[in-house]
N, C-alpha and C positions, 0 to 999 in steps of 0.2 A: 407474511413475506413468502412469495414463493420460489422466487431465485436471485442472487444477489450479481448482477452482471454487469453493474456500470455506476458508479458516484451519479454520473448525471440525471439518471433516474431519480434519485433521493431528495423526495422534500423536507421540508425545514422540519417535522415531524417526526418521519422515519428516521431522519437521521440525527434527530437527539435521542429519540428510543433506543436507536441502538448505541449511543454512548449513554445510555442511562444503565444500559440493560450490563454493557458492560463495565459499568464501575460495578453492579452488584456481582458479577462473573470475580470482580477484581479481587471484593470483602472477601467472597470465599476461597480467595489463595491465599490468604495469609491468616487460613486455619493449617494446624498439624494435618488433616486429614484433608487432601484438596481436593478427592475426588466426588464428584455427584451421582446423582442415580437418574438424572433426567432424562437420556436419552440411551436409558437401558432397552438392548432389544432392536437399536438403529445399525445401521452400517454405513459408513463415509470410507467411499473410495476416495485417495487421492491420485486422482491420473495426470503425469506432469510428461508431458510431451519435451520438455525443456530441463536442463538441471536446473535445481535452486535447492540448496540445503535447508537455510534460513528457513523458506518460506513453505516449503514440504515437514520438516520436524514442526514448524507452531501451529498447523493447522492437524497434524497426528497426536500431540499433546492437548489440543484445545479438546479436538475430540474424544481421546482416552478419560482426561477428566470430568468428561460427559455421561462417560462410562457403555462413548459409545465403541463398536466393531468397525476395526480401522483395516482397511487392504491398501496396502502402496501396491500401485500399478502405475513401474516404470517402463517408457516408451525403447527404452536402448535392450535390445539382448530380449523382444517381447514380441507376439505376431507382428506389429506395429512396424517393426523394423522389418518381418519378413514381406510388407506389403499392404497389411491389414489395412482399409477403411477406418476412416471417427463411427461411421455407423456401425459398422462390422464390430468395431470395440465397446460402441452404447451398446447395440443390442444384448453382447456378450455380460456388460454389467446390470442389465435390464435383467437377465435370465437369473443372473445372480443374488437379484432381490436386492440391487442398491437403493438405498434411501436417498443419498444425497452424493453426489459429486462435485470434486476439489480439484478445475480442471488449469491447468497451465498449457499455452501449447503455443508455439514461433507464430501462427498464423492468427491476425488480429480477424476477431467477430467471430472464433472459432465456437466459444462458452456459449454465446446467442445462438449459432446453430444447432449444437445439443439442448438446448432451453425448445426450441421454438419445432424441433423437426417430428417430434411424436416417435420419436426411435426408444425414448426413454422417459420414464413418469418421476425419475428423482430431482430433487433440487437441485439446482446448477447453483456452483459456488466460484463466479472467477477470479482466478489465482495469478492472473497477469497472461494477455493476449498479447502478441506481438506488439507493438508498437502505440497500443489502444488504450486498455486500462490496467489499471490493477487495484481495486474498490479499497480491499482491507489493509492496503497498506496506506491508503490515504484516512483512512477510518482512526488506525493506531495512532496517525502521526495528529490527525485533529484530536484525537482520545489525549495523548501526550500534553499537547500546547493547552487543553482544556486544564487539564488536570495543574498544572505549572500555574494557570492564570488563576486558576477560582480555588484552587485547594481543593480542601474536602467538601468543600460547597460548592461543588463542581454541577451535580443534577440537577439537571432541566435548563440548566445554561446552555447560550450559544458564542460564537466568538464576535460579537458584533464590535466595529471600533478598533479589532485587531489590524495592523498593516503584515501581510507576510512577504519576503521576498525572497524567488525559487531564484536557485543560479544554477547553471549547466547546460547539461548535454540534455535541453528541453525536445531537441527534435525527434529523439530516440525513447524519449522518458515515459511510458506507459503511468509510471509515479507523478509523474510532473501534470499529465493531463487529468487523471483523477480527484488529484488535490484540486487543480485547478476549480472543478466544478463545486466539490466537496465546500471546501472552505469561504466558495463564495457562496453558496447555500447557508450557510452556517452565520453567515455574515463580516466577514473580514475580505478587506480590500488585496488586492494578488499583483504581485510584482516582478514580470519575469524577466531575468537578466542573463545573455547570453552570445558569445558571439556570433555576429550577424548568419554564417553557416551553419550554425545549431539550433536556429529559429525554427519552427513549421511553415510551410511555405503560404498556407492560407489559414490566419488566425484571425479573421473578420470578426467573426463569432463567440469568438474566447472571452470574457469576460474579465480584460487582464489591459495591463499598463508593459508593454512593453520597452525593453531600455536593452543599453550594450556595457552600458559604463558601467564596473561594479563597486566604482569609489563613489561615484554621483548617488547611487541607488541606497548605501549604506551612509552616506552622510544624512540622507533624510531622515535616520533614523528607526528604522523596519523593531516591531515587535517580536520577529522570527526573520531569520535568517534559514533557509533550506538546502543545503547544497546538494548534486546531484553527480552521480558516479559518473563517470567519461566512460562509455560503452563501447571501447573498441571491438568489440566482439562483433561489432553491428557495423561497424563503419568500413566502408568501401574505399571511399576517399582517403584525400588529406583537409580536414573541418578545420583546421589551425594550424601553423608552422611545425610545432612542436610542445612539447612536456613543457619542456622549459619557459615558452613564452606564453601556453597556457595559465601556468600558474602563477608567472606574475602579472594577468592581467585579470582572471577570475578566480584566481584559486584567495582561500580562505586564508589567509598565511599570519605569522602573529603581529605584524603588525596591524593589519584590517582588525583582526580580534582584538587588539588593546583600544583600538577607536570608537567599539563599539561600546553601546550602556551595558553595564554590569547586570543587566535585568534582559538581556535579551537573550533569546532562546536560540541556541543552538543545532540544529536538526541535520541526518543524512540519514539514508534510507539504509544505506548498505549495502553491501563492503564496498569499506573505503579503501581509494588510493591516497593514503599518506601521504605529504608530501607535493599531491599532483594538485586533488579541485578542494582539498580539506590538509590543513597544520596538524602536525601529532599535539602540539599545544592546544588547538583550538579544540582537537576530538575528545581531547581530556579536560576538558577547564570543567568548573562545575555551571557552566552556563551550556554544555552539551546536554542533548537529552539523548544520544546515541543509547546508550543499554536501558534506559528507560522506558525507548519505543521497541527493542526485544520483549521487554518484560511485558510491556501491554499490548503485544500481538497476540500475545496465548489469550490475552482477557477477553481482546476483541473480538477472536477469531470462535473463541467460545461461545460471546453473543450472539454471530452472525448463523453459526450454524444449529443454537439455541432457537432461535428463532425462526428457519428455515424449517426446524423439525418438531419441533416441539407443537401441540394443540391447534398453534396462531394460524399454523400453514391451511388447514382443513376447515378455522374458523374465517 
């Protein structure tokens, strides 16, 4: 694999490997000694153009336990901010001998540009593009509902026969579109629920059941239920009246959660607004996989850049 930039790229193949790869990423954290010697010798910058806690600590811990050389290179208080160039900062990690890159950054197809422009020879790792993708989190969250569905007899399975249904702020969701691809690759049918101004405005192509209703879409029955943060941080507009009539029309609340099967999978990406598109009841029931999908982004993220660096990439 030589750069990880997009779910839709990943055939039914690569993308059980790398849930294969990551269950064995998984066995070895739940030794005393978690660390590896695999990618002794490597260096993973992560350059985030964007804040994200979450998503910046699992990909410096995925890599420590690689035992590889981590540099945080943040965009705030950095030439970046005095003007700097994306090329002007490849090349300065090019100089620095980076092996592989963990790039977040506002502008969607930014990751593709340092993959594709010859400014830099490391692995591209996208960490969420504007509005476009974000691969390993759709990775974790198919790692998760795999691991829920098959148990320990999870490898070399795919999700064939699953029904999933994403609720939210789909228009904004870099998570919403990667899953998208992801889990239909994988094989499970995708169910996107949301209102009509939080749609994409051209989703011909999507490979998806679109709907508005979130009682009609949950009485069918869905084997995953996904809810999706409300991203005001991004919204210009008014996408809904309010909080309030958000959340009683899509938001997860405990009534919706007592209706649903006791067998059905829980899912958000994170952080949640309590209260707003996700119940404190529904985020804690034991039908949530909320800290589940924390605990298997280190696994994931290990994989992805396991495999990025590791022998595979030069074979």
């Amino acid at each position: 694999m030589r750069h990880l930039l997009s779910t839709r790229d990943l055939d039914l193949d690569t993308a059980i490997r790398l849930l294969d790869v990551a269950e064995d990423m998984a066995d070895t954290q739940q030794r005393e000694v978690k660390k590896l010697p695999t990618l002794r010798g490597k260096t993973v910058v992560n350059l985030f153009f964007e804040d994200s806690t979450r998503t910046r600590i699992s990909f410096e811990a995925a890599a420590k336990r690689l035992s590889a050389d981590v540099i945080n290179f943040s965009a705030k208080g950095s030439s970046v901010s005095k003007g700097e160039s994306l090329k002007d900062t490849a090349q300065t990690l090019q100089a620095m001998g980076a092996d592989a890159v963990v790039i977040r950054h506002p502008a969607s197809g930014a990751p593709q540009t340092l993959a594709t422009s010859g400014w830099i020879d490391a692995g591209i790792l996208n960490a969420g593009d504007g509005t476009h993708e974000h691969p390993t989190q759709a990775l974790l969250d198919a790692f998760t509902i795999r691991k829920r569905v098959h148990g320990a007899g999870s490898r070399g399975k795919s999700l064939d026969g699953l029904a999933v249904t994403i609720v939210g702020d789909i228009l904004h969701s870099r998570v919403a579109r990667s899953n998208v691809w992801l889990l239909t690759t994988l094989g499970a049918t995708v169910t996107l629920v949301a209102p009509p101004t939080l749609v994409p405005v051209d989703t011909r192509n999507w490979p998806v059941t679109i709907g508005y209703d979130l009682d009609d879409a949950l009485a069918s029955g869905p084997d995953v239920v996904m809810m999706l943060r409300i991203q005001g941080e991004r919204m210009r507009d008014a996408f809904f009246p309010n909080s309030r009539e958000y959340s009683r029309r899509w938001g997860l609340d405990d009534g919706r959660l007592h209706r649903l099967e006791p067998t059905t999978i829980v899912m958000h990406p994170g952080p949640m607004n309590r209260g707003l598109e996700i119940s404190a009841a529904a985020a804690d029931s034991p039908m949530s996989t909320v800290r589940e999908q924390v605990t298997n982004g280190v696994s994931v993220r290990m994989a992805a850049l396991y495999l990025l660096l590791s022998g595979d990439r030069e074979n």
